[in-house]
N, C-alpha and C positions, 0 to 999 in steps of 0.2 A: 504494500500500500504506500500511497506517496506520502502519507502525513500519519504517522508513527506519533507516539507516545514522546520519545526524545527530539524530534523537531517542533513538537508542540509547546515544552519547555524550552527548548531555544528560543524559541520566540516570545514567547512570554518573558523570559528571562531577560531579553534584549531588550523589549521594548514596556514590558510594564514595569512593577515597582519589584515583584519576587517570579523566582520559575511560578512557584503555586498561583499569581495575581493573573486570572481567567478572566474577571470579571471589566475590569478597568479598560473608560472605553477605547484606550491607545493599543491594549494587549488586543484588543478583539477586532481592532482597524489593522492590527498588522496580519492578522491568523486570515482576516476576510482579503485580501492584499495576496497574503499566499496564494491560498484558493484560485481567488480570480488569474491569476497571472498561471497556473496549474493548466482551470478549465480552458484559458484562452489560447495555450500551444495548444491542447487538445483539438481544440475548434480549426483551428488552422489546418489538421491534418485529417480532421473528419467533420467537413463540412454538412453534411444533412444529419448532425448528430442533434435535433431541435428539441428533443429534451437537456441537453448540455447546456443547450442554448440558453433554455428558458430558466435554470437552475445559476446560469453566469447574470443572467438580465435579474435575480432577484438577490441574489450578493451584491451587486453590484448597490443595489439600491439601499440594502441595508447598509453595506458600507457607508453612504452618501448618507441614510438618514443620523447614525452613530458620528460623523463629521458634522454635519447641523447642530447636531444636541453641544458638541463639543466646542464650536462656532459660537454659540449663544453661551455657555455657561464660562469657559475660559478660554481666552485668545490665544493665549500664551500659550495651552498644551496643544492648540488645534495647529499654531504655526509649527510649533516644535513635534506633532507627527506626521504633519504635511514634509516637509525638508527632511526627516529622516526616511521617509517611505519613496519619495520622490515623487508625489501624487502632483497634479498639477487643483486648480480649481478654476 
């Protein structure tokens, strides 16, 4: 599987506050960021894959909405995991 147990702590680890910190919304913009970038070689190389599709188009969104919440409530961590992720906006 491409997202294992120890890449999931990587990631959390990098970008929230502890491996254990799942919740916080920079740890779950970066895990949703994996995904997306996962699904989207995928899509390239199997293009009438439209369940992949529709599963990329709803991460995608949630990501965006977990970025708004972060946008209104603190500026500062939404700049600081915009630039670490390389998101654009």
């Amino acid at each position: 599987m491409y997202l294992d147990q120890a890449k999931k702590q990587e990631i959390f680890g990098q970008y929230g506050k502890s491996n254990t910190d799942t919740g916080s919304a920079e740890s779950q913009i970066a895990l949703f960021s994996y995904r997306i970038s996962h699904l989207t070689e995928h899509l390239k190389q199997n293009r009438k894959d439209y369940t992949t599709a529709r599963a990329l188009t709803q991460l995608v969104g949630k990501r965006r909405a977990l970025l708004n919440y972060l946008y209104d409530r603190d500026i500062n961590r939404y700049r600081a995991i915009i630039k670490a992720l390389g998101l654009r906006k």
